[in-house]
PDB file of the backbone (N, CA, C, O) and the ligand in Angstrom, with CONECT records:
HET     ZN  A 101       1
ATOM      1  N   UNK A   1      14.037  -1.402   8.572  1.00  0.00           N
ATOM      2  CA  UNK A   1      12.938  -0.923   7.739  1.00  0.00           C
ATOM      3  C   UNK A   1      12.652  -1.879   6.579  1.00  0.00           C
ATOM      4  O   UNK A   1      11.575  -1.842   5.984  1.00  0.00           O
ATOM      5  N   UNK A   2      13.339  -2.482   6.357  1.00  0.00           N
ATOM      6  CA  UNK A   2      13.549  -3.950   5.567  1.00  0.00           C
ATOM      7  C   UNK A   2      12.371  -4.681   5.193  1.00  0.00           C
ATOM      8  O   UNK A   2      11.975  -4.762   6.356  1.00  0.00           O
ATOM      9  N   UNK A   3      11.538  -5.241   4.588  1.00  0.00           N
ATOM     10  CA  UNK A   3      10.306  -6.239   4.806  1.00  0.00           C
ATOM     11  C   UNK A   3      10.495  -7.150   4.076  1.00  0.00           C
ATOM     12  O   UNK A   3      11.459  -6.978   3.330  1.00  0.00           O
ATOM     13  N   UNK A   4       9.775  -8.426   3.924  1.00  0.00           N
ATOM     14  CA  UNK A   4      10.361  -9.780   3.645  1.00  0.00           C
ATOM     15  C   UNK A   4       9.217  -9.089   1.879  1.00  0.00           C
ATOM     16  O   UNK A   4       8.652  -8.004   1.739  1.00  0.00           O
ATOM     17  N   UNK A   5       9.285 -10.047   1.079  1.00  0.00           N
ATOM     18  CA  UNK A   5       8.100  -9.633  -0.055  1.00  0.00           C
ATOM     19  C   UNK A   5       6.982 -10.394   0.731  1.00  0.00           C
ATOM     20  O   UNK A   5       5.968  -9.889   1.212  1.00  0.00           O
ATOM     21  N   UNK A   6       7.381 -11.769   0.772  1.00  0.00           N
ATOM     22  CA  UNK A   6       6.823 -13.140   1.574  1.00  0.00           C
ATOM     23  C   UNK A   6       6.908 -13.749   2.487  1.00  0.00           C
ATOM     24  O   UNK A   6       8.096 -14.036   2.633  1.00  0.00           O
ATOM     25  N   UNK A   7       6.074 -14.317   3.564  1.00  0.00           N
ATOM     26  CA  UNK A   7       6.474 -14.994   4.811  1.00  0.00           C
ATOM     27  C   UNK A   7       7.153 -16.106   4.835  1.00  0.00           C
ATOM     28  O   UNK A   7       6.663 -17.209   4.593  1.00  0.00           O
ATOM     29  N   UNK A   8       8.412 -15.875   5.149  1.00  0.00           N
ATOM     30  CA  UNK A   8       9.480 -17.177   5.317  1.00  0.00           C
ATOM     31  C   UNK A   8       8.805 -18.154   5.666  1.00  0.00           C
ATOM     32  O   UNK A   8       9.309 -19.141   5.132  1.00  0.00           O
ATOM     33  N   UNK A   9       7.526 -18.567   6.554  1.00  0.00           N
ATOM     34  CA  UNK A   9       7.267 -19.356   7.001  1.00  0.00           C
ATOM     35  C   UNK A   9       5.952 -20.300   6.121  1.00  0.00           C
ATOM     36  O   UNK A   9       6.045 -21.445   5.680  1.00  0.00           O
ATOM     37  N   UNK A  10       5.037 -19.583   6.078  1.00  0.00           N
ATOM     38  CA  UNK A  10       3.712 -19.838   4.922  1.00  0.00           C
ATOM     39  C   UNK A  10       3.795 -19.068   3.625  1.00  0.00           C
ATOM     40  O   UNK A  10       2.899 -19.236   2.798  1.00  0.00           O
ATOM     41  N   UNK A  11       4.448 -18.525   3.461  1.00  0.00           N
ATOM     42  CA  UNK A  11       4.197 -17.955   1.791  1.00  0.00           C
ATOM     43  C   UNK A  11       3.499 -16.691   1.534  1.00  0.00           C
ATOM     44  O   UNK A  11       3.553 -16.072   0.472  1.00  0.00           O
ATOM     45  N   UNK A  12       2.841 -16.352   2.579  1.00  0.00           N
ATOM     46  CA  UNK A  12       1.914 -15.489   2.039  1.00  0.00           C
ATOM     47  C   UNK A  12       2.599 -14.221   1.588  1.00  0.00           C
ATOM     48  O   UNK A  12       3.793 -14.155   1.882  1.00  0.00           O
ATOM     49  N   UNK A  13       2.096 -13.240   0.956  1.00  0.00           N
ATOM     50  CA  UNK A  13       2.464 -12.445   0.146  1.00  0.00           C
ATOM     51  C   UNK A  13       2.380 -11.068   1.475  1.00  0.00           C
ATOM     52  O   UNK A  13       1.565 -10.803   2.360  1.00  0.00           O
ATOM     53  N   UNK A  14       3.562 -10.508   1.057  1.00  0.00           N
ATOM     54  CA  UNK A  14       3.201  -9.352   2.423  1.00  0.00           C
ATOM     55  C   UNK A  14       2.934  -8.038   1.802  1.00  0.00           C
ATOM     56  O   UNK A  14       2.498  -7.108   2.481  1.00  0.00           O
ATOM     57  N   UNK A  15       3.208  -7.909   0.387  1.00  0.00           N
ATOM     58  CA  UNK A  15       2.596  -6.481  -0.080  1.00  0.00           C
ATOM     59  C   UNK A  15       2.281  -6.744  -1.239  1.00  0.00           C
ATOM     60  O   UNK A  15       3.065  -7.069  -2.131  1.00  0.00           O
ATOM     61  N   UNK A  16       0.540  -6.571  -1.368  1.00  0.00           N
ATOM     62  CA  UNK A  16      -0.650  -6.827  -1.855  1.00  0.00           C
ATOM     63  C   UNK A  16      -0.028  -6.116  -3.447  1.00  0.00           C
ATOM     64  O   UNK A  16       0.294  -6.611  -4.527  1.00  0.00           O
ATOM     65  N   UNK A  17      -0.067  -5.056  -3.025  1.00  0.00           N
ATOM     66  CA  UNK A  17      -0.150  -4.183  -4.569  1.00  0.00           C
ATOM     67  C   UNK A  17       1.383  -3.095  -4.222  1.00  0.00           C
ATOM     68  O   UNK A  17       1.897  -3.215  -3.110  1.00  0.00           O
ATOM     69  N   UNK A  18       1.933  -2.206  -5.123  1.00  0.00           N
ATOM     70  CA  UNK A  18       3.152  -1.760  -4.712  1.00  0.00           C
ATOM     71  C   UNK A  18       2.515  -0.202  -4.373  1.00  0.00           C
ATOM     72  O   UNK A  18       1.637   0.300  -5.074  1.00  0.00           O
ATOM     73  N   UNK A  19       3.120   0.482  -3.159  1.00  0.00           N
ATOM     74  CA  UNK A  19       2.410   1.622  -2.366  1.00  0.00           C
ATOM     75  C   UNK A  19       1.455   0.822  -1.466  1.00  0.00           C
ATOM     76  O   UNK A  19       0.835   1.626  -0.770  1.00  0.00           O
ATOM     77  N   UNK A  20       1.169  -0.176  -1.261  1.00  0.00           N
ATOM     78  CA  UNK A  20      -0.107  -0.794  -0.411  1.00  0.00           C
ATOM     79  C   UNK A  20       0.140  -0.078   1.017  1.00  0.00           C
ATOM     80  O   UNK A  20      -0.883   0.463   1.436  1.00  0.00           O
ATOM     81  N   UNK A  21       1.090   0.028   1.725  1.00  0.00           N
ATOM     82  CA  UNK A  21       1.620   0.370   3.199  1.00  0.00           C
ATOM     83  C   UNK A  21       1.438   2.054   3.002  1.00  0.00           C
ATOM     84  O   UNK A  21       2.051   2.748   3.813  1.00  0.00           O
ATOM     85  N   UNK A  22       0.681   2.695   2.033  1.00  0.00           N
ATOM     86  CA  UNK A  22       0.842   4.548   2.413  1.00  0.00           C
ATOM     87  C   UNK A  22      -0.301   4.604   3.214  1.00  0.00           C
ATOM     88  O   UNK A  22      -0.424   5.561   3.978  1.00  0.00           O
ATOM     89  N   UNK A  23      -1.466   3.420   3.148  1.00  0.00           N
ATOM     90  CA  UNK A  23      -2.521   3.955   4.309  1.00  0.00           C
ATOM     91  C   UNK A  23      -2.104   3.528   5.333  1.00  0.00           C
ATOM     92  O   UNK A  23      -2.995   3.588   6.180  1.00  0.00           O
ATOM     93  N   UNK A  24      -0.948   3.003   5.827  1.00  0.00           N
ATOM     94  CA  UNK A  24      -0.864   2.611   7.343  1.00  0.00           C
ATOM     95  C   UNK A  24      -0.137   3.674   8.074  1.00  0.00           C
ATOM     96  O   UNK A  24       0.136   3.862   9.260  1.00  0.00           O
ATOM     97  N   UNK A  25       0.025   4.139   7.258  1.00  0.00           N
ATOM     98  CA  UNK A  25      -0.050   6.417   8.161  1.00  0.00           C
ATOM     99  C   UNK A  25      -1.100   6.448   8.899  1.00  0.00           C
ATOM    100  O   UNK A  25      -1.282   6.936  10.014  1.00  0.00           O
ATOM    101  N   UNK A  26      -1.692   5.965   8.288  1.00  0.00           N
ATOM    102  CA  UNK A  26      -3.338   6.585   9.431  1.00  0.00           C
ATOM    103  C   UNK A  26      -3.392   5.632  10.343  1.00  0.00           C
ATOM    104  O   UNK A  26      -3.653   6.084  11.458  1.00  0.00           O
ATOM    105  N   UNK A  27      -3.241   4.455  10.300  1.00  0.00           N
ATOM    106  CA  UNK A  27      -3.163   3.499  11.239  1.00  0.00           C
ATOM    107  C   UNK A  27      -2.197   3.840  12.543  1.00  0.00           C
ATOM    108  O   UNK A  27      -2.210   3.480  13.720  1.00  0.00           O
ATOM    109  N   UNK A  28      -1.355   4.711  11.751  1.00  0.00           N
ATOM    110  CA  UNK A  28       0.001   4.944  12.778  1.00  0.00           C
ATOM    111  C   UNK A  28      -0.297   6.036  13.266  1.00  0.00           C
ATOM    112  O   UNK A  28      -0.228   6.026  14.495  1.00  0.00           O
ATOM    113  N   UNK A  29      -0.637   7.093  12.774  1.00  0.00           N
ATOM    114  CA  UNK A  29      -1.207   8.221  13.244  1.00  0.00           C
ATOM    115  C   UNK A  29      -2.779   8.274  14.261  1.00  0.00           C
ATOM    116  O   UNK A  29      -3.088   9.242  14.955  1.00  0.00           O
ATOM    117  N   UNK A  30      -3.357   7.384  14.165  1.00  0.00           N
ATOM    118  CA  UNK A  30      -3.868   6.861  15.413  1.00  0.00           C
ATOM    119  C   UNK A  30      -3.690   6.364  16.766  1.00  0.00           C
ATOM    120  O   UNK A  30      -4.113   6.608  17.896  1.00  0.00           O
ATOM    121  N   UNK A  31      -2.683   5.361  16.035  1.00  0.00           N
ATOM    122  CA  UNK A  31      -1.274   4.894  17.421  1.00  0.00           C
ATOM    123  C   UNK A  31      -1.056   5.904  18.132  1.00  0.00           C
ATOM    124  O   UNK A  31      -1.470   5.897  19.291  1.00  0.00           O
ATOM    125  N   UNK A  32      -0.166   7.322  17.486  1.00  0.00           N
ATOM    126  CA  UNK A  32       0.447   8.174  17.545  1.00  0.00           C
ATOM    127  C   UNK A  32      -0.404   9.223  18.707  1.00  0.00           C
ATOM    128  O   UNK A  32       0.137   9.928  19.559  1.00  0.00           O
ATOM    129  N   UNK A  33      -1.915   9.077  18.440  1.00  0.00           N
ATOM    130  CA  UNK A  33      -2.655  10.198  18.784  1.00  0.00           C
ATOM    131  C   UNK A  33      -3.069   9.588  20.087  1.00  0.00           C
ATOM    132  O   UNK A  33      -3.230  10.454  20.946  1.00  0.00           O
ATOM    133  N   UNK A  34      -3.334   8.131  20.582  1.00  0.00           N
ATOM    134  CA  UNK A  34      -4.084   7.331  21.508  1.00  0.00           C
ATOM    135  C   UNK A  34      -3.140   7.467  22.575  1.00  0.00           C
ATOM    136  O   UNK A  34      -3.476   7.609  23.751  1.00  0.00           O
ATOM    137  N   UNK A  35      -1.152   7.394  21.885  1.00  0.00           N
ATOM    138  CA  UNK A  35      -0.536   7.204  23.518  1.00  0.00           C
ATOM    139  C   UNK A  35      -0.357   8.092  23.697  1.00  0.00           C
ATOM    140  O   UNK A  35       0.190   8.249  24.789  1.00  0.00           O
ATOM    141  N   UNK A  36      -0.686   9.708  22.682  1.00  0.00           N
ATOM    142  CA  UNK A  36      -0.493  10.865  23.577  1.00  0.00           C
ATOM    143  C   UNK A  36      -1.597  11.305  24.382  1.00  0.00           C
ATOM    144  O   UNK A  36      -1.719  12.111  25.304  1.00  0.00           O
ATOM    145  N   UNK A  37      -2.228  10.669  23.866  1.00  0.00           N
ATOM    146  CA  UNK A  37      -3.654  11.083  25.330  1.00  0.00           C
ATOM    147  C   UNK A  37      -3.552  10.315  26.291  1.00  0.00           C
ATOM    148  O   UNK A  37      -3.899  10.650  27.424  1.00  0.00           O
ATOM    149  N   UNK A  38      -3.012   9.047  25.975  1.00  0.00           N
ATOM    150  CA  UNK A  38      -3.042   8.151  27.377  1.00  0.00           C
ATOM    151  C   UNK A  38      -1.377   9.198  28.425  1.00  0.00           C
ATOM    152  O   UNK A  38      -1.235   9.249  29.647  1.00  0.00           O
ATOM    153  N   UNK A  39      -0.780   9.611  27.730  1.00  0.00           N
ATOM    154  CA  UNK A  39       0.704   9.600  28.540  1.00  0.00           C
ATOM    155  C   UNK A  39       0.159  10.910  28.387  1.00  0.00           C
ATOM    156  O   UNK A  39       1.219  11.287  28.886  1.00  0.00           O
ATOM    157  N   UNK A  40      -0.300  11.686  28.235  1.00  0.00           N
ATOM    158  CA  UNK A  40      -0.640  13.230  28.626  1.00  0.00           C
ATOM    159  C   UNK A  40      -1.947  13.219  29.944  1.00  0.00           C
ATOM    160  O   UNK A  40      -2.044  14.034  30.861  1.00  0.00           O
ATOM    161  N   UNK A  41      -2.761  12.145  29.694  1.00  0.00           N
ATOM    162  CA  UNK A  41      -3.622  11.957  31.026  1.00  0.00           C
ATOM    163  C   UNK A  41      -3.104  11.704  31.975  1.00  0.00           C
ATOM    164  O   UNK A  41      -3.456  12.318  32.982  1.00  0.00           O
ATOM    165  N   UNK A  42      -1.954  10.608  32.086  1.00  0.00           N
ATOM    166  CA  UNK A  42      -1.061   9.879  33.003  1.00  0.00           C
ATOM    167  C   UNK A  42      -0.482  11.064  33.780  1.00  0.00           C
ATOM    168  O   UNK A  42      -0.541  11.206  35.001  1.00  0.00           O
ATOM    169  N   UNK A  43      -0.026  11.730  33.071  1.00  0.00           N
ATOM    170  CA  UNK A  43       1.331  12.749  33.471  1.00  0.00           C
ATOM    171  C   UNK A  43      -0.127  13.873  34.251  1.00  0.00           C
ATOM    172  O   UNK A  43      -0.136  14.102  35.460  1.00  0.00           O
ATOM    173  N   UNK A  44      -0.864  14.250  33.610  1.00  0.00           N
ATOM    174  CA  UNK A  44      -2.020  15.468  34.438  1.00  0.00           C
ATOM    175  C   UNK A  44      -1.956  14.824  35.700  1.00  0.00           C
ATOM    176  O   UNK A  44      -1.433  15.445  36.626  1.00  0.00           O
ATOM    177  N   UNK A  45      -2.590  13.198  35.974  1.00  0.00           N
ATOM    178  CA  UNK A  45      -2.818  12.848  37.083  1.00  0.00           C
ATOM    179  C   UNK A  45      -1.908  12.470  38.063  1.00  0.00           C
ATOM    180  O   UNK A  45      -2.051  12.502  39.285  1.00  0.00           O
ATOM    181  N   UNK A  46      -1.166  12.188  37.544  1.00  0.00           N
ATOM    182  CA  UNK A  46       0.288  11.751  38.791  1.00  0.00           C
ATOM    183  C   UNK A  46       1.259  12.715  39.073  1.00  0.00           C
ATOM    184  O   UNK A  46       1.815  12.768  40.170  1.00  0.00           O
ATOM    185  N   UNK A  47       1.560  13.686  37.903  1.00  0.00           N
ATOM    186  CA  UNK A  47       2.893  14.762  38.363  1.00  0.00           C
ATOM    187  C   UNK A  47       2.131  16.037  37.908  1.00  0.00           C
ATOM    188  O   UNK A  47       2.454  16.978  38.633  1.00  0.00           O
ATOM    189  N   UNK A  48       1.410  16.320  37.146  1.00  0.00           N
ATOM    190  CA  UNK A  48       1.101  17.591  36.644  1.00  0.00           C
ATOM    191  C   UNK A  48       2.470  18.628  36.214  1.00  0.00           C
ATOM    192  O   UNK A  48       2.799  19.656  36.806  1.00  0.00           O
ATOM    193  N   UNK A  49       2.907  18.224  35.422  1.00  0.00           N
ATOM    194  CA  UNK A  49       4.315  18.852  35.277  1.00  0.00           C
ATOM    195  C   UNK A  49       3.878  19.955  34.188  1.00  0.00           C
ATOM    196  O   UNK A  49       2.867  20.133  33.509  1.00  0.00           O
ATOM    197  N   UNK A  50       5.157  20.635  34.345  1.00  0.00           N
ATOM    198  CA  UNK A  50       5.092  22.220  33.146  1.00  0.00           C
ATOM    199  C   UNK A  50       4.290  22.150  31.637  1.00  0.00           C
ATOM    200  O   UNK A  50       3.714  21.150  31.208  1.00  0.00           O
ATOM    201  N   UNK A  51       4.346  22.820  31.284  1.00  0.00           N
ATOM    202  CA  UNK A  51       3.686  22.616  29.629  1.00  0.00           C
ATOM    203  C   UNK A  51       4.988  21.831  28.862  1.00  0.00           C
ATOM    204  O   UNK A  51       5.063  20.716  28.346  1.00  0.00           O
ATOM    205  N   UNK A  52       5.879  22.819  29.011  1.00  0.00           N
ATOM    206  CA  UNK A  52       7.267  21.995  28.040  1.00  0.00           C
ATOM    207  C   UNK A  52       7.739  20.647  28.394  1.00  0.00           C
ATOM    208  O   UNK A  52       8.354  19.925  27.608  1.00  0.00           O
ATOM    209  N   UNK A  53       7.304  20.200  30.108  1.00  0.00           N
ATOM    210  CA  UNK A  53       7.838  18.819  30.366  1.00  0.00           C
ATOM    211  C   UNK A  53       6.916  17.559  29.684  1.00  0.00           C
ATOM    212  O   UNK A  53       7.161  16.353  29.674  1.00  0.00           O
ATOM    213  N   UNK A  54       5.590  18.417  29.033  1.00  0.00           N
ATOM    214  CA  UNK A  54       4.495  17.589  28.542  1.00  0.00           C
ATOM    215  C   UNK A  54       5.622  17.422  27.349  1.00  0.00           C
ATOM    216  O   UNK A  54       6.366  16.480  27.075  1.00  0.00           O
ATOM    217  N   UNK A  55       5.465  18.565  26.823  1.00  0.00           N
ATOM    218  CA  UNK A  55       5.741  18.512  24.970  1.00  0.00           C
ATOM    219  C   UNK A  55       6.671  17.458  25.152  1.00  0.00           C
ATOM    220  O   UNK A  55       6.559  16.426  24.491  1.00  0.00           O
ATOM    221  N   UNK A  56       7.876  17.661  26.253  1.00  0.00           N
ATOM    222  CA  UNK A  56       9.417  16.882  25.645  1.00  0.00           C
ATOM    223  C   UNK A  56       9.089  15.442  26.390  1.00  0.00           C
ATOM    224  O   UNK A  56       9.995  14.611  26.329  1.00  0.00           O
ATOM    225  N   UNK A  57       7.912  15.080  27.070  1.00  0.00           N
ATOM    226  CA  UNK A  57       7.585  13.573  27.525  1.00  0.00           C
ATOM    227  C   UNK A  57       7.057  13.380  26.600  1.00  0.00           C
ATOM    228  O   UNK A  57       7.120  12.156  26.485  1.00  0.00           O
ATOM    229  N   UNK A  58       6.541  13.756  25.799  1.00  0.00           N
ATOM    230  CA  UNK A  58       5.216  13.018  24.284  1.00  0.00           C
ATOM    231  C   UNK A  58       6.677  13.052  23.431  1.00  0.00           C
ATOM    232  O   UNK A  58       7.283  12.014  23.696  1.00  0.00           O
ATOM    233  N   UNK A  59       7.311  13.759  22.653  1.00  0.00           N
ATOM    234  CA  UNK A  59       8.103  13.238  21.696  1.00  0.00           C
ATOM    235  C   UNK A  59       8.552  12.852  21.939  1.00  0.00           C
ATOM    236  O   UNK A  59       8.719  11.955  21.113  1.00  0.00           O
ATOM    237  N   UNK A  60       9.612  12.617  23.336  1.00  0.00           N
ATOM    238  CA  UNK A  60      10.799  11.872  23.564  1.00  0.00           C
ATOM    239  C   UNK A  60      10.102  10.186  23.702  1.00  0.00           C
ATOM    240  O   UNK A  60      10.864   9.291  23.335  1.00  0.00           O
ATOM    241  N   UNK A  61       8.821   9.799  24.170  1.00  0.00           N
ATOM    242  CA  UNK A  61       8.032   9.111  23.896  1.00  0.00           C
ATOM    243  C   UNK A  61       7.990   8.395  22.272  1.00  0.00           C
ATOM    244  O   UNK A  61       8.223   7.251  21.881  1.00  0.00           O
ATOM    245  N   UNK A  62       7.658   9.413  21.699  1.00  0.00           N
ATOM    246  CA  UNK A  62       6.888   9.102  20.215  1.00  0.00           C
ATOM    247  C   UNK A  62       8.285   8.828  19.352  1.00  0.00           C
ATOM    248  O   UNK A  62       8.327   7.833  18.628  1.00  0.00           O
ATOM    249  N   UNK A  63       9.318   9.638  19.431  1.00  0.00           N
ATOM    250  CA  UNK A  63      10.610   9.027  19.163  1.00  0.00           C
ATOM    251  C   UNK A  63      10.814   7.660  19.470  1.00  0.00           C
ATOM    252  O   UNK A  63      10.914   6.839  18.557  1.00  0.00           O
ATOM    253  N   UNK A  64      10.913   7.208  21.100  1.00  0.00           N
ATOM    254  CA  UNK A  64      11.007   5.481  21.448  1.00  0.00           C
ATOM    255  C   UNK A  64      10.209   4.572  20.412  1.00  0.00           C
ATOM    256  O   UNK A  64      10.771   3.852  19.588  1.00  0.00           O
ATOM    257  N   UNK A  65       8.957   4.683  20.542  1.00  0.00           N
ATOM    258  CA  UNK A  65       8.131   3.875  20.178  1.00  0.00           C
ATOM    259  C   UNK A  65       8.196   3.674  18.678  1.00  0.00           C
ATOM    260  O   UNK A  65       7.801   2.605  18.212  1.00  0.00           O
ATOM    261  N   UNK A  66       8.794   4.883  17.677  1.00  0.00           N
ATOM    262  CA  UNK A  66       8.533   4.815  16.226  1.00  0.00           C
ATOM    263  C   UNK A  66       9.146   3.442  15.311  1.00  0.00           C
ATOM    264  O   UNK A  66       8.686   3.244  14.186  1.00  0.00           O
ATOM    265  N   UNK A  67      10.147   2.577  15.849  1.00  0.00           N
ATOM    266  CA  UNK A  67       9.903   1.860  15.299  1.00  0.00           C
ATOM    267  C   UNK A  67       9.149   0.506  15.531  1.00  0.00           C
ATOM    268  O   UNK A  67       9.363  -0.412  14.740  1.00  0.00           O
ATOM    269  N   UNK A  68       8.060   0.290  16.836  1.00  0.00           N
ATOM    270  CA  UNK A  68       7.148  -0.463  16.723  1.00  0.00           C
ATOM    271  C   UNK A  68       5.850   0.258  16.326  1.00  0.00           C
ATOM    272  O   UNK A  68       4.787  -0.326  16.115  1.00  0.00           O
ATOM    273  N   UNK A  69       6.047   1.614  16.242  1.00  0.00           N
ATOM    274  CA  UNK A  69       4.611   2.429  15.978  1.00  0.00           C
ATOM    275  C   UNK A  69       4.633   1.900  14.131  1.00  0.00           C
ATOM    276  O   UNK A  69       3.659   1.452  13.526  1.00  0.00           O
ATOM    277  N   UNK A  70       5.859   2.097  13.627  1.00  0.00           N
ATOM    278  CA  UNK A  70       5.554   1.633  12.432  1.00  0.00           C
ATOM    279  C   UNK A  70       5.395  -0.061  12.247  1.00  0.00           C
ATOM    280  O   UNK A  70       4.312  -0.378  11.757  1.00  0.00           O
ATOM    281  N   UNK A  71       6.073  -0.894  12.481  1.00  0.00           N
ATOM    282  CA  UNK A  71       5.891  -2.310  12.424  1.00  0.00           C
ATOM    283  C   UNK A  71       4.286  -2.498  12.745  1.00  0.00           C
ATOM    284  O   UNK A  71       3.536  -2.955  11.883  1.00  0.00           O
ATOM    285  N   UNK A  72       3.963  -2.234  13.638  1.00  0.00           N
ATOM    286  CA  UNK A  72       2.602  -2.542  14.099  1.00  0.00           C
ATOM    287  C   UNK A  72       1.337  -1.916  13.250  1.00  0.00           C
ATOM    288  O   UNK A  72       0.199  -2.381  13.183  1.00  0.00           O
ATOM    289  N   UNK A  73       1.863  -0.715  12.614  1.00  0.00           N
ATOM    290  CA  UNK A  73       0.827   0.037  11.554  1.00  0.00           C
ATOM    291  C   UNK A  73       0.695  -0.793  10.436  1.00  0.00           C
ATOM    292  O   UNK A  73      -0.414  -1.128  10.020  1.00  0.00           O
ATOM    293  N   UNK A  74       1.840  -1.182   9.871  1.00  0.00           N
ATOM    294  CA  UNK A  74       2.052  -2.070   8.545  1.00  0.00           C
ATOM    295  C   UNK A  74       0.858  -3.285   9.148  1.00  0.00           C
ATOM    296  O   UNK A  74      -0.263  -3.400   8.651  1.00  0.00           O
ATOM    297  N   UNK A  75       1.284  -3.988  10.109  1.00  0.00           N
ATOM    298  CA  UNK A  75       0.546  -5.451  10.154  1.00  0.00           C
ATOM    299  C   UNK A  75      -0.838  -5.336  10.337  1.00  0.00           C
ATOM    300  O   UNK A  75      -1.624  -6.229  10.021  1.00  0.00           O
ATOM    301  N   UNK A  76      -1.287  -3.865  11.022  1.00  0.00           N
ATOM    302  CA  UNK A  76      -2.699  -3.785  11.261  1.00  0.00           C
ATOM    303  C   UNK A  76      -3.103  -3.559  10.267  1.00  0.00           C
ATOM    304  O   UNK A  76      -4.133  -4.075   9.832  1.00  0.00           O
ATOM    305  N   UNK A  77      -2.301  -2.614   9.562  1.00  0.00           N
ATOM    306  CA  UNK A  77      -3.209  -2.268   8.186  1.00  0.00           C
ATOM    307  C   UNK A  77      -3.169  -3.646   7.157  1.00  0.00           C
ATOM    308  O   UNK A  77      -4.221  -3.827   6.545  1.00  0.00           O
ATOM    309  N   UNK A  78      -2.294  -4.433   6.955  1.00  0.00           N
ATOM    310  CA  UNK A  78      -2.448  -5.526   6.339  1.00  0.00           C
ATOM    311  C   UNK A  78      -3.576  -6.494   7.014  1.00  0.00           C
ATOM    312  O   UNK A  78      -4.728  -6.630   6.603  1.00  0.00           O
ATOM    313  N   UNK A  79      -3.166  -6.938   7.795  1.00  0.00           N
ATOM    314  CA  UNK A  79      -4.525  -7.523   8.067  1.00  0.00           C
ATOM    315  C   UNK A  79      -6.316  -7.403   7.912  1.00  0.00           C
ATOM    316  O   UNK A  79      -7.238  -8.207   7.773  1.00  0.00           O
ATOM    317  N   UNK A  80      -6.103  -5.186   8.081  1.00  0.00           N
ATOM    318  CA  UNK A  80      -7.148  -5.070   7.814  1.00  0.00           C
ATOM    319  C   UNK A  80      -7.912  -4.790   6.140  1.00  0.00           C
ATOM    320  O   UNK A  80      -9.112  -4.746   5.869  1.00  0.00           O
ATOM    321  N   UNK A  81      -6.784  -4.642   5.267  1.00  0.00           N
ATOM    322  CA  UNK A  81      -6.692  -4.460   3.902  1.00  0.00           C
ATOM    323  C   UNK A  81      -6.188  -4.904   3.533  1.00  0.00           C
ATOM    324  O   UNK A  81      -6.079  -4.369   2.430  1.00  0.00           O
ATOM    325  N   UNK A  82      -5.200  -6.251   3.577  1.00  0.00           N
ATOM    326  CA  UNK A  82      -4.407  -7.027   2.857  1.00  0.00           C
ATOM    327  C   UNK A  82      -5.185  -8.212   2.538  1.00  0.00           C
ATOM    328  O   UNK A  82      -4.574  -8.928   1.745  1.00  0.00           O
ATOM    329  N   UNK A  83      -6.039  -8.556   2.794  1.00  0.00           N
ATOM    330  CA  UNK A  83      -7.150 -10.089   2.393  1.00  0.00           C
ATOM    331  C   UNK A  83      -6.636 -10.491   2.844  1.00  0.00           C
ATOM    332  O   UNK A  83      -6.276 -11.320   2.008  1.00  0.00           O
ATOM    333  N   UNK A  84      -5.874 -10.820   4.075  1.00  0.00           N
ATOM    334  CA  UNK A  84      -5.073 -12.050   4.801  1.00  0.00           C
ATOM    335  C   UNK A  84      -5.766 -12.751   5.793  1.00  0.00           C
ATOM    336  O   UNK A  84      -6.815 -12.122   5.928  1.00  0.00           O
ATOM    337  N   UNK A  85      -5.769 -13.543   6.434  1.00  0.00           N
ATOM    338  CA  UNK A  85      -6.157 -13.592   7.741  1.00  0.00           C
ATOM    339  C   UNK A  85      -5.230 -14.832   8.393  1.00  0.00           C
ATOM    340  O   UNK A  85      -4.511 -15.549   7.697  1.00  0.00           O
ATOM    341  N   UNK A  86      -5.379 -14.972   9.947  1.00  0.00           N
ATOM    342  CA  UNK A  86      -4.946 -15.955  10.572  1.00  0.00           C
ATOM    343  C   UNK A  86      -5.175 -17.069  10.011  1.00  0.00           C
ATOM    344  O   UNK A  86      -6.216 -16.987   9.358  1.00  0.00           O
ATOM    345  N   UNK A  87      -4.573 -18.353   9.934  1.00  0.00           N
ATOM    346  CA  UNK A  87      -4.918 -20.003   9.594  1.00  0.00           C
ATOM    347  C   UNK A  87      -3.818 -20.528  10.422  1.00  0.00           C
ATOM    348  O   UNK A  87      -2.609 -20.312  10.345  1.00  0.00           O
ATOM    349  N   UNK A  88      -4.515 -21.283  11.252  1.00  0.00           N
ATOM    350  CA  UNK A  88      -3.830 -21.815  12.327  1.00  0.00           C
ATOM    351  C   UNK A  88      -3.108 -22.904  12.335  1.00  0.00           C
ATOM    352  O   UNK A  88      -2.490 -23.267  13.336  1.00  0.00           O
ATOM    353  N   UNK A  89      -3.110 -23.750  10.855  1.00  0.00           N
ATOM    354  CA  UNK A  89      -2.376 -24.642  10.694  1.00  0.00           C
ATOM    355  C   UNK A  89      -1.303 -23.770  10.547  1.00  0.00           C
ATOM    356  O   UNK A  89      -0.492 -24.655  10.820  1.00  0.00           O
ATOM    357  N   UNK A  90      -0.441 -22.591  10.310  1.00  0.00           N
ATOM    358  CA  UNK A  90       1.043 -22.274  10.359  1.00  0.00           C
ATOM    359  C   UNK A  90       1.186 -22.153  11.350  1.00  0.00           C
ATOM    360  O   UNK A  90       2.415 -22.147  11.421  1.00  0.00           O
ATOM    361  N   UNK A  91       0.593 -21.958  12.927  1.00  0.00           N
ATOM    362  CA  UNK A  91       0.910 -21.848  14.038  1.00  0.00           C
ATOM    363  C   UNK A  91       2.236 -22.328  14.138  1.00  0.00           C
ATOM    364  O   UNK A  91       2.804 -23.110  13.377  1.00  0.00           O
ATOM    365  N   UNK A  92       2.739 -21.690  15.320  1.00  0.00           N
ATOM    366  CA  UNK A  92       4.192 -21.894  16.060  1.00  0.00           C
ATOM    367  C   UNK A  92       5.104 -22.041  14.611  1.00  0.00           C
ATOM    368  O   UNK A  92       6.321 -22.218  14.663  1.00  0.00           O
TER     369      UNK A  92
HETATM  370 ZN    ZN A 101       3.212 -16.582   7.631  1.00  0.00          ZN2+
END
């Protein structure tokens, strides 16, 4: 859960202002909402299983994924509110 302040590699600053990462809840909570419709469609069309085998495939799911559901919320939301962007001279 750790985060650098700055990129070991280019410098850049990874948290803008302090609290900057409380809107990437919503970022994550989007995540959160997209693979349960995709893995609740999946599961209707291929097994159609019980109501409870839904519930305990979506959390036991949403459990796996939580710590790239969060890594990936942080960077989207930085990118999309952090003033950052790609520069390709730091490549590789
Ligand atoms: Zn960098």
């Amino acid at each position: 859960m750790a985060m650098n302040e700055a990129c070991p590699h280019c410098g850049v600053r990874l948290e803008p202002e302090p609290g900057f990462y409380q809107g990437a809840m919503y970022v994550s909570y989007g995540i959160t909402v997209a693979c349960i419709t995709v893995v609740g469609l999946a599961l209707y069309f291929l097994w159609n299983p019980s109501e409870w085998m839904y519930v305990g495939i979506t959390i036991g799911l949403m459990l796996v994924i939580a710590p790239l559901n969060y890594r990936f919320s942080r960077i989207i939301y930085l990118y999309l509110f952090g003033g950052i962007k790609y520069d390709s001279r730091y490549r590789d």
